[in-house]
TIRO-2110 file (N, C-alpha, C; in Angstrom, 1 decimal):
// TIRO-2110
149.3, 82.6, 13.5, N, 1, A
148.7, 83.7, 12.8, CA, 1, A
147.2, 83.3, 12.5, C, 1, A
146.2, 84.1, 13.1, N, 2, A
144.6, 84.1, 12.6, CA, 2, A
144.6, 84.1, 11.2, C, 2, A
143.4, 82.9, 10.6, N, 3, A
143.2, 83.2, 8.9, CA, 3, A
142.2, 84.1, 9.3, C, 3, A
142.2, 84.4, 8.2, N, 4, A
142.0, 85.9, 7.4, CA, 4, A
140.0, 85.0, 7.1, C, 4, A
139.1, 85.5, 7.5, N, 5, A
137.9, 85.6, 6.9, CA, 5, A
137.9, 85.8, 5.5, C, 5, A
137.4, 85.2, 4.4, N, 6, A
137.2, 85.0, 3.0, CA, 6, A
135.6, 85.2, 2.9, C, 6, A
135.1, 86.2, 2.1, N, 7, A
133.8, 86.3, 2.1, CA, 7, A
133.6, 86.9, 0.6, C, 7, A
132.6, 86.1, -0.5, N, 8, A
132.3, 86.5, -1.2, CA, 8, A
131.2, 87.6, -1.3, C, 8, A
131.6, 88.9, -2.0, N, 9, A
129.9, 89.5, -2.3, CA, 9, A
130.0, 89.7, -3.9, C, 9, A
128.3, 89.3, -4.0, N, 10, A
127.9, 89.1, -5.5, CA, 10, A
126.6, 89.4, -5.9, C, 10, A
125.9, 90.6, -6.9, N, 11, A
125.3, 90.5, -7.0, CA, 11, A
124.3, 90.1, -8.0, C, 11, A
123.1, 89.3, -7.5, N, 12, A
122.9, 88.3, -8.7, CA, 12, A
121.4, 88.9, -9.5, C, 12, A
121.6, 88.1, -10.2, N, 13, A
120.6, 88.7, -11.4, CA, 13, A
120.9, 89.5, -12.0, C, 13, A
119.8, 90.1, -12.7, N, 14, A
119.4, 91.4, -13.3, CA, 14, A
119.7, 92.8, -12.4, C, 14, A
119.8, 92.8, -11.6, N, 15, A
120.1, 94.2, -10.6, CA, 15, A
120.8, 94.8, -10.9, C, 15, A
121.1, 95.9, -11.1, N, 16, A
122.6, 96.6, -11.9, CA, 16, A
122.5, 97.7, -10.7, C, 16, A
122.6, 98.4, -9.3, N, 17, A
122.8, 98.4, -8.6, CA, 17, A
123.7, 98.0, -7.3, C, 17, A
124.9, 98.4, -7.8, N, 18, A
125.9, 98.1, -6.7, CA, 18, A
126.6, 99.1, -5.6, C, 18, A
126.0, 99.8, -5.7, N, 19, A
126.3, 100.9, -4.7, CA, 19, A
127.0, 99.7, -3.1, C, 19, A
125.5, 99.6, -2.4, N, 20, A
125.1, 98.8, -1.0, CA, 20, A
126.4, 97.8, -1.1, C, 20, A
126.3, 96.7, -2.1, N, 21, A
127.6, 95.7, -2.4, CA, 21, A
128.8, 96.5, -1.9, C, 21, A
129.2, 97.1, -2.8, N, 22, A
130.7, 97.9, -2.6, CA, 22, A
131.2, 98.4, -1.5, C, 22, A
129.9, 99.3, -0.8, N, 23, A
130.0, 99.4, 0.3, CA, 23, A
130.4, 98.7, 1.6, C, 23, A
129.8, 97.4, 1.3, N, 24, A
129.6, 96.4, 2.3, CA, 24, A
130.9, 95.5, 2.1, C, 24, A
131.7, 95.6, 1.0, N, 25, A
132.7, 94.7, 0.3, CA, 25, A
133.4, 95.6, 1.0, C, 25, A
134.1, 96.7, 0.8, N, 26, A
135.0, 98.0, 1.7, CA, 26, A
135.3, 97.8, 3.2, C, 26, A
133.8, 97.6, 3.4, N, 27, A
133.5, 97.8, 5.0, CA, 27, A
134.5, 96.2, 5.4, C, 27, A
133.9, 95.1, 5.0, N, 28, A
135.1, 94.0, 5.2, CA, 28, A
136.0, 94.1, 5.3, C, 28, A
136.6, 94.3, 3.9, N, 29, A
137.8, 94.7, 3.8, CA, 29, A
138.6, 95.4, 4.9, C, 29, A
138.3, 97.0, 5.1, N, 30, A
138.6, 97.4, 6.6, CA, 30, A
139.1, 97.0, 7.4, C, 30, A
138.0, 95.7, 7.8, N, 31, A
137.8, 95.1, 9.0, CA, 31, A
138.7, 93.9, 9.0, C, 31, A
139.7, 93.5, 7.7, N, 32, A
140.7, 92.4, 8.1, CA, 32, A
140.1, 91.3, 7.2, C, 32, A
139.0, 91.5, 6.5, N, 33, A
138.6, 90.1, 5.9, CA, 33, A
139.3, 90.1, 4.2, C, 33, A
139.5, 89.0, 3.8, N, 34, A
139.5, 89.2, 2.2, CA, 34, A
138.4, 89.1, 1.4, C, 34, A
138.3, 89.9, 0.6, N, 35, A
136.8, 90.1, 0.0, CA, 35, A
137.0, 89.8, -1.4, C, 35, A
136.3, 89.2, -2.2, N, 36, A
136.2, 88.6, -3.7, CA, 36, A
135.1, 89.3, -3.7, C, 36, A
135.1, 90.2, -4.0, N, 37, A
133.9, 90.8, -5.6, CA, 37, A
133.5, 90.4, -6.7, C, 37, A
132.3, 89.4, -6.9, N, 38, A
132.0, 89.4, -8.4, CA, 38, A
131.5, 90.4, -9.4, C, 38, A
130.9, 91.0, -8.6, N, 39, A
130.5, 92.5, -9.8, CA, 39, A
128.6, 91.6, -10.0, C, 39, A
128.2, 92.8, -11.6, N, 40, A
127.4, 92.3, -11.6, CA, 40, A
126.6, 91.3, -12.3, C, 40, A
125.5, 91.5, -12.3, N, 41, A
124.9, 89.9, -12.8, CA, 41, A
125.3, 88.7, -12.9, C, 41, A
125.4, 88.0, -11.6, N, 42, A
126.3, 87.0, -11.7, CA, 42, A
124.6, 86.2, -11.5, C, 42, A
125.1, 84.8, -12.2, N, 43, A
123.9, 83.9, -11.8, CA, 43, A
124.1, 83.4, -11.0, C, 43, A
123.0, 82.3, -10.2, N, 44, A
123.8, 81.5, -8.5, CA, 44, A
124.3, 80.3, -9.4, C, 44, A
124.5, 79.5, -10.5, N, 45, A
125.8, 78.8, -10.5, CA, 45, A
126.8, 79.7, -10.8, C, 45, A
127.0, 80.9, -11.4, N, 46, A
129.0, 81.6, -11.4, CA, 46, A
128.9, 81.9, -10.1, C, 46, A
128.2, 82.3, -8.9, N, 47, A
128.2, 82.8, -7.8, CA, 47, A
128.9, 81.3, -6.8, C, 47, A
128.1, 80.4, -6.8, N, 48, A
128.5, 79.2, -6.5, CA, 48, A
129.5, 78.5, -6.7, C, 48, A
129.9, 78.7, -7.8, N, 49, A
131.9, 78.2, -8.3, CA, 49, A
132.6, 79.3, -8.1, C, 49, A
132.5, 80.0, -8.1, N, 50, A
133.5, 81.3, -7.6, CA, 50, A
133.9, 80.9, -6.4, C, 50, A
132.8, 81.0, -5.2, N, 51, A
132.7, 80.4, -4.3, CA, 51, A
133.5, 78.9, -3.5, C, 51, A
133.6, 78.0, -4.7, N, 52, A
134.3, 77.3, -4.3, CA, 52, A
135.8, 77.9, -4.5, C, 52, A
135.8, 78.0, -6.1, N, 53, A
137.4, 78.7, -6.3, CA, 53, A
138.2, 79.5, -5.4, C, 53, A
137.5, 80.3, -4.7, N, 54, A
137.9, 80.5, -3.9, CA, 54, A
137.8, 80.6, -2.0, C, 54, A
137.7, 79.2, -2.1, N, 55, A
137.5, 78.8, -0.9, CA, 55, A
136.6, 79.6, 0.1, C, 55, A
135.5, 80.3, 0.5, N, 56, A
135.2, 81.4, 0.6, CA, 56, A
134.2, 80.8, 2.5, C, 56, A
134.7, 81.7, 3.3, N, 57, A
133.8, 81.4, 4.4, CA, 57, A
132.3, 81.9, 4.7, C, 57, A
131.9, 82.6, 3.5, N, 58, A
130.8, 83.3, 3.3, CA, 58, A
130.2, 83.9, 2.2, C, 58, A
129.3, 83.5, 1.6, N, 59, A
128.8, 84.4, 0.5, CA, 59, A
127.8, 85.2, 1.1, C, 59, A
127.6, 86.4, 0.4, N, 60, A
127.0, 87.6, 0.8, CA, 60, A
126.6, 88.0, -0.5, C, 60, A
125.0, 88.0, -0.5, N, 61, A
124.9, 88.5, -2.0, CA, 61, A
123.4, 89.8, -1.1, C, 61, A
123.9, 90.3, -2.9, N, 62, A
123.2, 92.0, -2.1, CA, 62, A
121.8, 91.6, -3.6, C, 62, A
120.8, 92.0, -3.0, N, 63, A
119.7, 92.1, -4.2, CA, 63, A
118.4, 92.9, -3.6, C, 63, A
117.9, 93.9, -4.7, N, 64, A
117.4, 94.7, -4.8, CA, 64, A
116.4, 94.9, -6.2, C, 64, A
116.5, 93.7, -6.5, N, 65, A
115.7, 93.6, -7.6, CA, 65, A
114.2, 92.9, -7.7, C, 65, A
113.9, 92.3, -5.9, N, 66, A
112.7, 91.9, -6.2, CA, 66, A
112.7, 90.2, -6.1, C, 66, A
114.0, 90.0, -6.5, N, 67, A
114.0, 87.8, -7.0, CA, 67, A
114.8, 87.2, -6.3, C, 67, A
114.7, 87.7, -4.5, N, 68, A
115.5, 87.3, -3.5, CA, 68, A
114.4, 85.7, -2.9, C, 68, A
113.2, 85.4, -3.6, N, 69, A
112.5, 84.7, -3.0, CA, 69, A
113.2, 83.0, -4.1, C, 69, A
113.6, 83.8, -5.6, N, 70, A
114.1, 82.7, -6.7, CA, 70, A
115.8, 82.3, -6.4, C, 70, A
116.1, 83.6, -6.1, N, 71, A
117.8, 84.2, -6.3, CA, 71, A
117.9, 83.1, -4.9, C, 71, A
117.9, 83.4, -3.7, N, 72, A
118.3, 82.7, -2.6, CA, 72, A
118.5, 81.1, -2.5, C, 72, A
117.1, 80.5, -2.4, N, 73, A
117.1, 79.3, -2.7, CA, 73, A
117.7, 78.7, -3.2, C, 73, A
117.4, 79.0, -4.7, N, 74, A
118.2, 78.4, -6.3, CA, 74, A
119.9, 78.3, -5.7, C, 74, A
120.6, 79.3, -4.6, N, 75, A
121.8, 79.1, -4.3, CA, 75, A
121.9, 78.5, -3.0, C, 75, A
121.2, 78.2, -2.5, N, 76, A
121.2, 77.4, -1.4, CA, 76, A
121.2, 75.8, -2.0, C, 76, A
120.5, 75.9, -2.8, N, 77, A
120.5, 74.5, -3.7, CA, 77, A
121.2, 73.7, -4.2, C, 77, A
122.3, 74.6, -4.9, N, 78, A
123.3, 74.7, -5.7, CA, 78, A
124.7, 74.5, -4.6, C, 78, A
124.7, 75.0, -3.3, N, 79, A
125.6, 74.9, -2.9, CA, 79, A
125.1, 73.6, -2.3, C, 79, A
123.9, 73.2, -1.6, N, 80, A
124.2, 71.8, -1.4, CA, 80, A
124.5, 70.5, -2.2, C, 80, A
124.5, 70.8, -2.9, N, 81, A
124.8, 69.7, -4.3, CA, 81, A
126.2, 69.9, -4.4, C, 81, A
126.7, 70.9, -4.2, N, 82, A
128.4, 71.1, -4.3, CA, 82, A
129.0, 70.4, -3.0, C, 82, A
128.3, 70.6, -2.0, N, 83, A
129.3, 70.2, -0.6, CA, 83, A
129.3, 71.2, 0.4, C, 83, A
129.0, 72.5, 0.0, N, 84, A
129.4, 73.8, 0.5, CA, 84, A
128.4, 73.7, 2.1, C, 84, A
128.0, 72.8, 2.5, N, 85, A
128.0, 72.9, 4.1, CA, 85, A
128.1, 73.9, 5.0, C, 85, A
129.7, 74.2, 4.6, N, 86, A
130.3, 75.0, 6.2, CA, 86, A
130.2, 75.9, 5.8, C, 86, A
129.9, 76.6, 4.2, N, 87, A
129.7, 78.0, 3.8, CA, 87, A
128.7, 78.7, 4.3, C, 87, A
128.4, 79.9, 4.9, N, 88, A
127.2, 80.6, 5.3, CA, 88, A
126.7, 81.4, 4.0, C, 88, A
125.6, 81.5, 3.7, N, 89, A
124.7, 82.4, 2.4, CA, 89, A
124.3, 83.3, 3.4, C, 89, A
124.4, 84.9, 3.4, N, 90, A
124.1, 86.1, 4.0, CA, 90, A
123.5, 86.6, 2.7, C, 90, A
123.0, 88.1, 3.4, N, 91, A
122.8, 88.9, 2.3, CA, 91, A
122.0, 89.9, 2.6, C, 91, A
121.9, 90.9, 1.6, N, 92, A
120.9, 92.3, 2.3, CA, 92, A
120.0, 92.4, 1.2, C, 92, A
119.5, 93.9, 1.6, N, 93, A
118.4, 94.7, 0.5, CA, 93, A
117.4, 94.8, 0.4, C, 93, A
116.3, 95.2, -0.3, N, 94, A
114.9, 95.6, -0.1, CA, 94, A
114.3, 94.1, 0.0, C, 94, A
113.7, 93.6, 1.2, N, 95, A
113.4, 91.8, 1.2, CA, 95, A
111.9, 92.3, 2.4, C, 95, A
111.1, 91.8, 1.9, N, 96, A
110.1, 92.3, 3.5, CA, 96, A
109.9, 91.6, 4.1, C, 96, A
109.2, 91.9, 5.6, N, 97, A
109.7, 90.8, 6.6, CA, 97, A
108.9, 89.4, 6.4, C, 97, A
108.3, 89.3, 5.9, N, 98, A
107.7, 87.8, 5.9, CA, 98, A
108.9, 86.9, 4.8, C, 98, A
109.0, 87.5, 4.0, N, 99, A
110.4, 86.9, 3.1, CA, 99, A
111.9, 86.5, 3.9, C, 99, A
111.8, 87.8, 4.6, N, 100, A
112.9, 87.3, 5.6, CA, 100, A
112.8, 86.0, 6.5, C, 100, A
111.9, 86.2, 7.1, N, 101, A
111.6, 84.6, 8.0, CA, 101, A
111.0, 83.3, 7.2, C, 101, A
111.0, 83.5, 5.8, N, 102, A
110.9, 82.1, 4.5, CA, 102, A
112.1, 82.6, 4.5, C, 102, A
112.7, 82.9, 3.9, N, 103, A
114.1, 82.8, 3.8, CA, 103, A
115.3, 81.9, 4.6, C, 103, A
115.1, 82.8, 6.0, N, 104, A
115.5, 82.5, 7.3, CA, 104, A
115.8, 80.5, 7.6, C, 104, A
114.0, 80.3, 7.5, N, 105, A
113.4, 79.3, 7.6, CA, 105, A
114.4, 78.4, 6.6, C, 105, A
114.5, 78.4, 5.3, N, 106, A
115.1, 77.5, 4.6, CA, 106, A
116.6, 77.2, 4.6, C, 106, A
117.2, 78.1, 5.8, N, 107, A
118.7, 77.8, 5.5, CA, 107, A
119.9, 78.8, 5.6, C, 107, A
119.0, 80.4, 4.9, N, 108, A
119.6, 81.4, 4.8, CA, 108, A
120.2, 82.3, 5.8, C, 108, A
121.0, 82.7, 6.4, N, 109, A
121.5, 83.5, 7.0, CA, 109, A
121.1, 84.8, 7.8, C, 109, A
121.7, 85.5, 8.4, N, 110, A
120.9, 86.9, 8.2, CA, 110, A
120.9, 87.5, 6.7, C, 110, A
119.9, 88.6, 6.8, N, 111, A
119.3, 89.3, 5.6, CA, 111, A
119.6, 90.4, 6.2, C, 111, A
120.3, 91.5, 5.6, N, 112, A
120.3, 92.7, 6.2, CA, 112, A
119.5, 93.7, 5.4, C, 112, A
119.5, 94.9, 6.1, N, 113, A
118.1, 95.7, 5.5, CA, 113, A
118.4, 97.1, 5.0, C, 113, A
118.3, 97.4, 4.3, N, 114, A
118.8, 99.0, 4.6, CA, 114, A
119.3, 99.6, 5.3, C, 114, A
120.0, 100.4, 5.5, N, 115, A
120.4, 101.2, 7.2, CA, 115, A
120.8, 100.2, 8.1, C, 115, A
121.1, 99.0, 7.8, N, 116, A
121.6, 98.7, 8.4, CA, 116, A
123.3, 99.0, 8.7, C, 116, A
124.0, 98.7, 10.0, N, 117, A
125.4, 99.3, 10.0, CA, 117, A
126.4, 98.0, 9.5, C, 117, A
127.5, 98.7, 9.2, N, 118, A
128.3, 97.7, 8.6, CA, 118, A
129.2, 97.6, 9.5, C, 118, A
129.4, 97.7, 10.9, N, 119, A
129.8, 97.6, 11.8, CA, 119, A
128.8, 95.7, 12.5, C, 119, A
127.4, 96.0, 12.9, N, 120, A
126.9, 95.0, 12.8, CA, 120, A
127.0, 94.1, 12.0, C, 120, A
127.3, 94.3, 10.7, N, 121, A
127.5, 92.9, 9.8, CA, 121, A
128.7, 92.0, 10.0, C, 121, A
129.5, 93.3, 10.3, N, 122, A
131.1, 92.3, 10.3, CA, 122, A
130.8, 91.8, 11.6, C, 122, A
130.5, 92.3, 12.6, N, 123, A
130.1, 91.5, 14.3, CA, 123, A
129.4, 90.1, 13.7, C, 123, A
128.5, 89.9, 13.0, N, 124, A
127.9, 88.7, 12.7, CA, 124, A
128.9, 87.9, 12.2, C, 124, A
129.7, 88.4, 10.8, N, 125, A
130.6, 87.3, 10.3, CA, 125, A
131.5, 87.1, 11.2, C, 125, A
132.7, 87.5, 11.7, N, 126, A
133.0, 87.2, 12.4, CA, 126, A
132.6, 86.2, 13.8, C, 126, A
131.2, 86.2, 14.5, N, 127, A
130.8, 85.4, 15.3, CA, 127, A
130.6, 84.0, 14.5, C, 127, A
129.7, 83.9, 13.3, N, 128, A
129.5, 83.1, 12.2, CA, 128, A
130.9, 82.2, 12.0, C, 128, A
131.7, 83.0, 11.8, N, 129, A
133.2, 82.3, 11.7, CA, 129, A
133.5, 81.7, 12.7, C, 129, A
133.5, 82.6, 13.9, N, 130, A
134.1, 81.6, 14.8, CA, 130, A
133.1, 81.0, 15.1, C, 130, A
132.2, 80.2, 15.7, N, 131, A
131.2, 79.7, 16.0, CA, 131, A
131.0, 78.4, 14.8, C, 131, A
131.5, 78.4, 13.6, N, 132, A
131.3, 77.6, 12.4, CA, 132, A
133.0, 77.2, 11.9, C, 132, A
133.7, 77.2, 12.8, N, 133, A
135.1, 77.1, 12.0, CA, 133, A
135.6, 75.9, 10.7, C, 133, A
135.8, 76.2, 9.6, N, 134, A
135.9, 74.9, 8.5, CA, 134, A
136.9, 73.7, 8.8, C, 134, A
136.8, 72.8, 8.3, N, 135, A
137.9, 71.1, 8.1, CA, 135, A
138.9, 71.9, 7.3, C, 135, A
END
């Protein structure tokens, strides 16, 4: 039996906007993955132990608030100090393209954009997954 993809979505900060999240959490789901929802305002350490708690092959955080340049990092950080290695950090939302390639640059994942399809996203985790399989 194939495991089942585990992918957190969370969104962090101040953003009280979760439309895009939900959507994007559903669309997994669909697609065969198990999805953990934090809801909102999570900081990147609750985002980060959730994460481990539940073993997770992906965090996906959605932000729209502007502090994807603080928010990202600060959990990239956080998961290397944890161990979280084999974990992929994704994520979407209003990010402009120079932020995307700093971002990129330091570690992060794809960044997805608006309009983007949730058909292409699961194509990525999924490839992510297999291409990155965990110990």
């Amino acid at each position: 039996m194939e495991r089942k993809i585990r992918v957190l979505i969370a969104k962090a900060g101040l953003d009280g906007h979760d439309r895009g999240a939900k959507v994007v959490a559903a669309a997994l789901r669909d697609a065969g993955m198990e999805v953990i929802y934090t809801g909102l305002r999570q900081t990147p350490e609750m985002i980060v132990e959730a994460a481990i708690q539940e073993d997770v092959d992906a965090i996906g955080i959605s932000i729209l608030s502007g502090a994807h340049m603080t928010i990202f990092p600060k959990i990239l950080e956080l998961m290397k100090a944890r161990g979280l290695n084999d974990v992929l950090l994704f994520g979407g939302g209003i990010i402009p393209e120079e932020d995307l390639i700093k971002l990129k640059t330091i570690g992060v994942g794809e960044l997805f954009t608006p309009g983007t399809s949730t058909v292409e996203i699961i194509r990525y985790l999924k490839d992510w997954v297999e291409k990155h399989p965990k110990n």
